[in-house]
C-alpha positions as MATLAB code, in Angstrom:
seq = 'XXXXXXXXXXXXXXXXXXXXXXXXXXXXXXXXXXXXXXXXXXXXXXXXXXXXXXXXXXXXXXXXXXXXXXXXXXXXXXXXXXXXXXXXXXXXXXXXXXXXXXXXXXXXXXXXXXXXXXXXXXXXXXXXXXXXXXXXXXXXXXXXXXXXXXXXXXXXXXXXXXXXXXXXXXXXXXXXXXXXXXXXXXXXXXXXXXXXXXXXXXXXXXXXXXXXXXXXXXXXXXXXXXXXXXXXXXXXXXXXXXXXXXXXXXXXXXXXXXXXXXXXXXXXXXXXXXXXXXXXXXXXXXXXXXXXXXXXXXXXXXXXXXXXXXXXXXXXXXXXXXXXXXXXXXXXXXXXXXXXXXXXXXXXXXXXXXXXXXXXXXXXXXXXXXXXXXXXXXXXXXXXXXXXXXXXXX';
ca = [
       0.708   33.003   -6.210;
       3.225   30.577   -7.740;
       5.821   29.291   -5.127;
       9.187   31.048   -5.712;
      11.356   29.175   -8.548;
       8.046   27.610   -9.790;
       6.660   27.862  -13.475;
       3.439   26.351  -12.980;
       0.969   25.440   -9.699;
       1.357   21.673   -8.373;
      -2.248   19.625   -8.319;
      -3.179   21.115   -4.991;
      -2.887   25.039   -5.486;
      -4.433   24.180   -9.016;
      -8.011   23.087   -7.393;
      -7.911   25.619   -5.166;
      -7.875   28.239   -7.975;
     -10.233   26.295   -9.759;
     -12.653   26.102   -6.745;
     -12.424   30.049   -6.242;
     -13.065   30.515   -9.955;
     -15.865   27.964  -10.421;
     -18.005   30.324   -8.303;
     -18.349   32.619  -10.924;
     -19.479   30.414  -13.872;
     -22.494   28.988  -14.722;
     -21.452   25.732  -16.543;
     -22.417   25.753  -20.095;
     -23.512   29.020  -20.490;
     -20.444   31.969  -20.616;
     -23.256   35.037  -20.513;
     -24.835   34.043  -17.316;
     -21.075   33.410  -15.933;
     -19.862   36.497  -13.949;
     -16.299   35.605  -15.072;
     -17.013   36.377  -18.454;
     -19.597   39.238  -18.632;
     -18.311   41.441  -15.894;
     -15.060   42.006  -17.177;
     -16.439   42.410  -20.772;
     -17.645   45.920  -22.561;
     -21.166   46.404  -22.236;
     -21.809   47.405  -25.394;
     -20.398   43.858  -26.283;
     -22.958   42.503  -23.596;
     -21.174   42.895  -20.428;
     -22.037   44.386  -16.950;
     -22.675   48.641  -16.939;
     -19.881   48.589  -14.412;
     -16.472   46.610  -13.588;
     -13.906   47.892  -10.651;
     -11.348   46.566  -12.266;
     -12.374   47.553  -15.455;
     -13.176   46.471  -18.968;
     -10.606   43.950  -20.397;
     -12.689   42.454  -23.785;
     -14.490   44.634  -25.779;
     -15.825   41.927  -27.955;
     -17.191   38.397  -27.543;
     -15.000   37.929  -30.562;
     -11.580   38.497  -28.186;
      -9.660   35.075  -28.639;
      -9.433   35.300  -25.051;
     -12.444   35.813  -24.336;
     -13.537   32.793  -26.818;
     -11.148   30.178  -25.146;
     -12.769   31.060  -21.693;
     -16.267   30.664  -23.030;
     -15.474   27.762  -24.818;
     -14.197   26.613  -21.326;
     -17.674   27.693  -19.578;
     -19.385   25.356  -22.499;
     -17.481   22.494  -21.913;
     -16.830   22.423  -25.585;
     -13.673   20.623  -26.930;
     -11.554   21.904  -29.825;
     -13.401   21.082  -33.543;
     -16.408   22.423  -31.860;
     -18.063   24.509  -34.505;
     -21.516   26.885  -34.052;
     -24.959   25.107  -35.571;
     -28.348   25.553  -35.433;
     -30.625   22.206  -35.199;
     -34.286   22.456  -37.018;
     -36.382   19.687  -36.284;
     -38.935   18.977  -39.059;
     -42.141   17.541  -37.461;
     -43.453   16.166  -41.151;
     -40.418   15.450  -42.712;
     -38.843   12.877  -39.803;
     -35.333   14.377  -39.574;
     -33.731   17.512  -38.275;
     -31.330   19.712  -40.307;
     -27.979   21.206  -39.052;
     -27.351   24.502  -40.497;
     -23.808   26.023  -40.282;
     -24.915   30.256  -39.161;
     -21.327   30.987  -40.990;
     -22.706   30.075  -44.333;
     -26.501   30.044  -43.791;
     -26.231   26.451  -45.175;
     -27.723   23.096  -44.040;
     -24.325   21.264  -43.291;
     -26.468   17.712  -42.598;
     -29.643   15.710  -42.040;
     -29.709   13.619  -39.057;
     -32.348   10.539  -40.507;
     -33.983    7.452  -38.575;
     -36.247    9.617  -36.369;
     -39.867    9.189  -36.401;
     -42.045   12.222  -35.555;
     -38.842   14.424  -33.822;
     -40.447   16.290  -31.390;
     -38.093   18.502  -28.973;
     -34.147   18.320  -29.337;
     -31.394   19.882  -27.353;
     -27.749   20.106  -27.642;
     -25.462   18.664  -25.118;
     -23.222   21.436  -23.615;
     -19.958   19.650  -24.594;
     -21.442   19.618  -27.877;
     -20.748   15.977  -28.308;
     -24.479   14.300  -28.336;
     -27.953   15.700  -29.963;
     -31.011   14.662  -27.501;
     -34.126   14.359  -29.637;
     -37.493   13.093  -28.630;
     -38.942   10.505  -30.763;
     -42.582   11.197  -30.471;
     -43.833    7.329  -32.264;
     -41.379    5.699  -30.371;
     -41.926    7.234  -27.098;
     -38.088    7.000  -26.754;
     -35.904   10.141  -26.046;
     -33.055    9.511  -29.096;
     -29.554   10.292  -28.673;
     -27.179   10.999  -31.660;
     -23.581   11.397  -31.874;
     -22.910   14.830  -32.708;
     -19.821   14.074  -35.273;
     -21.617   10.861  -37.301;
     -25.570   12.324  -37.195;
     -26.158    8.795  -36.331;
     -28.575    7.798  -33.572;
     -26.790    5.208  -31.358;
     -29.205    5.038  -28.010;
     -32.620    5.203  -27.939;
     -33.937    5.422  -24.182;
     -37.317    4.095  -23.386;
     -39.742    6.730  -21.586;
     -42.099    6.568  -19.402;
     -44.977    7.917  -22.206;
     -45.321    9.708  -25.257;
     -42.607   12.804  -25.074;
     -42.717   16.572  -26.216;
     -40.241   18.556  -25.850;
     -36.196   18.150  -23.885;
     -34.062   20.077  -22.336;
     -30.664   19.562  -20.993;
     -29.374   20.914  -17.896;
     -26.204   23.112  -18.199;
     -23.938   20.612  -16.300;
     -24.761   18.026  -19.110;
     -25.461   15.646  -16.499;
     -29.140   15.393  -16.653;
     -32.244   15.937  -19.660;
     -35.372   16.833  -18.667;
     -38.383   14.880  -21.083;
     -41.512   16.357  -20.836;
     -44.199   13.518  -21.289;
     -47.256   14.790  -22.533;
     -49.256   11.521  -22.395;
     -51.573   11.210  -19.564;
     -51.433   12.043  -16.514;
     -48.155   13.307  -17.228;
     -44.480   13.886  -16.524;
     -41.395   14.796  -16.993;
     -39.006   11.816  -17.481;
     -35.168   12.441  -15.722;
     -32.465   11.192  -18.117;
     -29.156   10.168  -16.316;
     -26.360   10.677  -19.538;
     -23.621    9.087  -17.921;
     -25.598    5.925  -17.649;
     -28.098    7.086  -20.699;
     -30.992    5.279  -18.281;
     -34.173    7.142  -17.718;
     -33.664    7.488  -13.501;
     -36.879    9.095  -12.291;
     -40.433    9.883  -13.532;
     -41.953   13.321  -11.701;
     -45.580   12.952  -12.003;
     -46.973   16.644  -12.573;
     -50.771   17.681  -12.939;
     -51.665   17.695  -16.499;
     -49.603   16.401  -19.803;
     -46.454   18.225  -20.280;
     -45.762   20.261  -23.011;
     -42.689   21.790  -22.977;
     -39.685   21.623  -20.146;
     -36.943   23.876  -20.423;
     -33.882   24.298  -17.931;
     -33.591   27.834  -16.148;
     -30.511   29.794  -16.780;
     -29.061   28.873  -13.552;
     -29.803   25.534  -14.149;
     -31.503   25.366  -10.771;
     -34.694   24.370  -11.642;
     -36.459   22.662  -14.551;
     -39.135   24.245  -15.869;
     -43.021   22.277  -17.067;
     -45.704   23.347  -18.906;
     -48.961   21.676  -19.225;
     -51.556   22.773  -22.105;
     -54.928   21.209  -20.331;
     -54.393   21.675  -16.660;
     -53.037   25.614  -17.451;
     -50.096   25.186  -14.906;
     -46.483   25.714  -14.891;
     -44.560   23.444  -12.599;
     -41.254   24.076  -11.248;
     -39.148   21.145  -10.032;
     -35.706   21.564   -8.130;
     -33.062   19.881  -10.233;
     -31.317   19.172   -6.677;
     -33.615   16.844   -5.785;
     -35.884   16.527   -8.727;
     -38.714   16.812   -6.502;
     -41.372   19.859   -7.726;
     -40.407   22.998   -5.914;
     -43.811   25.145   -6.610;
     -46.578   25.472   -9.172;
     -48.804   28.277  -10.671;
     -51.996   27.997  -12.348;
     -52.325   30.384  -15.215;
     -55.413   31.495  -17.716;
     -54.829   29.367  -20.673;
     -52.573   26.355  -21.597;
     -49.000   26.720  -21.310;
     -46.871   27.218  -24.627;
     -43.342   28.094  -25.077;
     -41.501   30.015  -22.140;
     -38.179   31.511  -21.994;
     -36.728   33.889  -19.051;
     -35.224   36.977  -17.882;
     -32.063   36.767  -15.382;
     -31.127   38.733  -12.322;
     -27.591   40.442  -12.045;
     -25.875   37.150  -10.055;
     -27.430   34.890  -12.908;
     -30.809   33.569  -11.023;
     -33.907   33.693  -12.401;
     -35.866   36.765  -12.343;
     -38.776   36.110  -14.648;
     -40.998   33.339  -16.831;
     -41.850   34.688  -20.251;
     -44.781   32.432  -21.036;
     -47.048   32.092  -24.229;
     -50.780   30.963  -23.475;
     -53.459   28.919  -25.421;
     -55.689   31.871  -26.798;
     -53.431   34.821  -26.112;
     -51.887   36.698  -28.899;
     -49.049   37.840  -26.817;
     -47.105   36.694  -23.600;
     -47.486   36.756  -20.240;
     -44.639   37.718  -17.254;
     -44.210   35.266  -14.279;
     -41.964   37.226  -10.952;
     -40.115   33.887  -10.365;
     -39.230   34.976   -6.904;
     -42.544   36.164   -6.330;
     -44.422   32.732   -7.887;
     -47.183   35.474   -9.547;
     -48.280   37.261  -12.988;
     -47.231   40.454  -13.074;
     -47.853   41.674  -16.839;
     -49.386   40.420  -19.795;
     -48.238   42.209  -23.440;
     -50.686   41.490  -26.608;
     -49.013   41.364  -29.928;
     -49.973   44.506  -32.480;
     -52.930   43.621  -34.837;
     -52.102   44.091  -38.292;
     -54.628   46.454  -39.878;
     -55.099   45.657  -43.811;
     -53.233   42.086  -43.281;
     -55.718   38.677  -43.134;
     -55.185   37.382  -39.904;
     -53.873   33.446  -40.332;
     -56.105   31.102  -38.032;
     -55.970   27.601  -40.143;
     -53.978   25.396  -38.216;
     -52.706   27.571  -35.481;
     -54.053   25.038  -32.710;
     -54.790   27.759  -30.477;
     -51.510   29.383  -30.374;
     -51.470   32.626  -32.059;
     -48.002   33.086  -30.568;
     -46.101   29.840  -30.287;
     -42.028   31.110  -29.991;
     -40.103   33.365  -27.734;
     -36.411   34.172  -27.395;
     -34.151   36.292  -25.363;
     -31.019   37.835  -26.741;
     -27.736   36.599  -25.297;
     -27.280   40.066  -23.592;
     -30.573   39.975  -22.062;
     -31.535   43.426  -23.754;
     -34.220   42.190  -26.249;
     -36.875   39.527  -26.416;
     -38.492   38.151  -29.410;
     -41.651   36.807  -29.878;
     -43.868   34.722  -32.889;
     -47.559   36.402  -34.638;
     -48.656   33.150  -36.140;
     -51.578   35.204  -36.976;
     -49.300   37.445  -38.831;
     -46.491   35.798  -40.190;
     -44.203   38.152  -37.826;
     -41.187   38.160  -35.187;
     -41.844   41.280  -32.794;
     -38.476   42.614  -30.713;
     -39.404   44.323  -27.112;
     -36.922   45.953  -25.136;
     -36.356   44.291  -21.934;
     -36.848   45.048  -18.617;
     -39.697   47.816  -20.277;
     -41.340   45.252  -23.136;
     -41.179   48.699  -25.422;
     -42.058   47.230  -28.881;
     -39.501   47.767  -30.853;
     -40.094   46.383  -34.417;
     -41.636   44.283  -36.493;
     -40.422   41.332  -39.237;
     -42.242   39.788  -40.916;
     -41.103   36.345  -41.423;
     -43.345   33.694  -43.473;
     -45.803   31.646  -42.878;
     -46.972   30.025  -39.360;
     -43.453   31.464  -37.782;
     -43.275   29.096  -35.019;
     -40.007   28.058  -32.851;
     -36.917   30.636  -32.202;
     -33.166   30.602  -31.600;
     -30.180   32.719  -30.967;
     -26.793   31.058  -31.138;
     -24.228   32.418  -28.976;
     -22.882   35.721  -30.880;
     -26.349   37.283  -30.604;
     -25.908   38.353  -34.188;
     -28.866   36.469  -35.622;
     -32.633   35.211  -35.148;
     -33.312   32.090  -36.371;
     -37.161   31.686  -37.048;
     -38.984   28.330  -37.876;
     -41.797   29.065  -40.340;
     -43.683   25.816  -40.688;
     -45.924   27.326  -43.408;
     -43.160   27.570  -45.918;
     -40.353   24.467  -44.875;
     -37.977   27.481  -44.265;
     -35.567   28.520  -41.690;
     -35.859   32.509  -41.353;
     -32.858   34.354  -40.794;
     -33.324   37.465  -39.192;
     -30.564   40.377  -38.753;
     -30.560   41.225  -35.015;
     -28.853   44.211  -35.400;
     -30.566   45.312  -38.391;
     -34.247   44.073  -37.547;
     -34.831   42.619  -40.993;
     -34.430   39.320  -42.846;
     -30.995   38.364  -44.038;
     -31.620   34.790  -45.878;
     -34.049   32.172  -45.876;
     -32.809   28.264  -45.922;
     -34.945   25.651  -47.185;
     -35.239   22.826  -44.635;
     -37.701   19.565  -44.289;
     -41.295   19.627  -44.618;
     -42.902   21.238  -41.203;
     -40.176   22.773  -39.179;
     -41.073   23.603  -35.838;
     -38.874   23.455  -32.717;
     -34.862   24.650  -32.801;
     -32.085   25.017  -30.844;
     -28.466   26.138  -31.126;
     -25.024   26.013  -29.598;
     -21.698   24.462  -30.150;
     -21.394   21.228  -31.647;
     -18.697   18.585  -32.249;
     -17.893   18.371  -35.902;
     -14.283   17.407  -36.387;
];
């Protein structure tokens, strides 16, 4: 409470209401912050229940905005984008989701790779597969002004939710996943893992980090406290893109995890460090299944909505996006999308798919609400890997 005659709280009672609050976010990401989603509607993507009740009933409350914005990090001129990395065409395009428009090419990157957005929205991490560097871009120019020397040939990044570390998976033998520092931008620690690393991804919680290795079959899970590896699991095939399901507080309940060989996905109890389900993708009957050039991954892109209700998942064998109801995995439709659909992404609102199809130098949009296509943007030649979030334009 403010101290009688006082209009605002003096430096001490202000940290003490920012330490109670901080318990109840999860830096850079408002949906997994309890702050933000309990109080909010649920048909808007909040908790069933609040005992205090509903006060937004829309992520589109200007409250409700400024307090997410907050939770990002993100600084005002922050503006939504989605990033498309173009794995033949050496640059990555920035879309603007209000317009369904590429907004600007960020250039001088050989062979992008993986690229993540910063949570302040102020730098663009993208790994530079013939420079073996992990690139870093300002956000506002598109210009690349670091370029951080790795321990081997990268794959994908991630960035952890605090900002204050990216996670490089090296997929050149033996393997590892590279720890970037970005208040220093020095590469600070190599964990050697079992197997070249595909893809790395930060949990929701930002707990733990994520690696995937396509030749030794095994997910590896490293503690971002210590940045020591916490537990692995061997699984049937190679490991391809992941995403995850949350528990109530925010943890980690499940690995969604795409395999080399399996049309489908495969469901990892975190907690429990086990499969517990494996869902194959519908056959098309009528439709030429598309092998050239898949590589072995029939499915190769997953997404979660921001509400946790619906996951998406890529038929490279044909051309589709399939939606599953989550916690069941009920299918429930069908998109077809283009050519070799490969990476996905779902900025913020939750209003709108964004599917890579590498067959056809296209971003897909698809309607979330609707289930169907709403536009299709021409990008560079191969697009592949995406991400999303606020960004730093002004």
């Amino acid at each position: 409470m403010l101290a009688p005659g006082a209009t605002q709280w003096n430096e001490q009672e202000s940290r003490k209401n920012f330490q109670v609050w901080e318990q109840y976010v999860v830096p850079g990401d408002p949906l997994s912050s309890v702050l933000l989603v309990h109080p909010l509607a649920e048909k808007a993507g909040g908790d069933r229940f609040h005992a205090g009740g509903k006060h937004w009933q829309s992520q589109e409350d200007p409250e409700w905005q400024t307090l997410a914005s907050w939770v990002r990090g993100t600084t005002t001129g922050s503006k939504m984008r989605v990033l498309q990395t173009n794995s033949a065409g050496d640059n990555v395009d920035v879309i603007d989701p209000a317009t369904n428009k590429v907004v600007g090419v960020i250039d001088d990157i050989e062979v992008p790779h993986g690229i993540a957005l910063a949570p302040d929205g102020g730098r663009i991490y993208v790994t530079d597969e013939a420079l073996s560097t992990l690139d870093v871009v300002d956000a506002k120019s598109l210009k690349v002004f670091k370029r951080i020397p790795l321990s081997g040939r990268p794959n994908n990044v991630d960035v952890g939710k605090d900002g204050r570390r990216v996670y490089v998976g090296i997929v050149q033998d033996p393997g590892a996943v590279d720890v970037i520092d970005t208040a220093s931008l020095t590469n600070v620690k190599t964990i050697p893992l079992n197997g070249s690393v595909h893809n790395v991804y930060v949990t929701p919680d930002n707990k733990y980090a994520v690696a995937g290795s396509i030749p030794a079959s095994t997910i590896s899970v490293i503690d971002t406290a210590t940045n020591t590896v916490a537990w692995t699991l061997k699984m049937s095939g190679g490991i391809r893109p992941m995403t995850f399901t949350r528990n109530g507080d925010g943890s980690t309940k499940q690995i969604i995890v795409q395999l080399s060989g399996l049309h489908g996905f495969a469901v990892v109890d975190f907690a429990g460090r086990k499969e517990v389900r494996r869902i194959t993708l519908p056959e098309i009957p009528g439709v030429k299944k598309e092998t050239m050039g898949v590589q072995d991954a029939p499915s190769h892109g997953l997404a979660v909505t921001p509400d946790g209700k619906v996951l998406w998942a890529t038929s490279k064998w044909y051309d589709y996006v399939a939606a599953y109801s989550l916690p069941d995995f009920k299918l429930l439709k069908i998109v077809t999308v283009g050519l070799h659909p490969e990476w996905l992404t779902i900025p913020s609102d939750g209003k709108s798919l964004y599917v890579a199809t590498a067959g056809t130098d296209g971003t897909v949009v698809v309607d979330i609400a609707a289930m169907k296509v709403g536009a299709t943007i021409p990008v560079g030649f191969v697009p592949k890997r995406n991400t999303s979030g606020m960004m730093q334009v002004d």
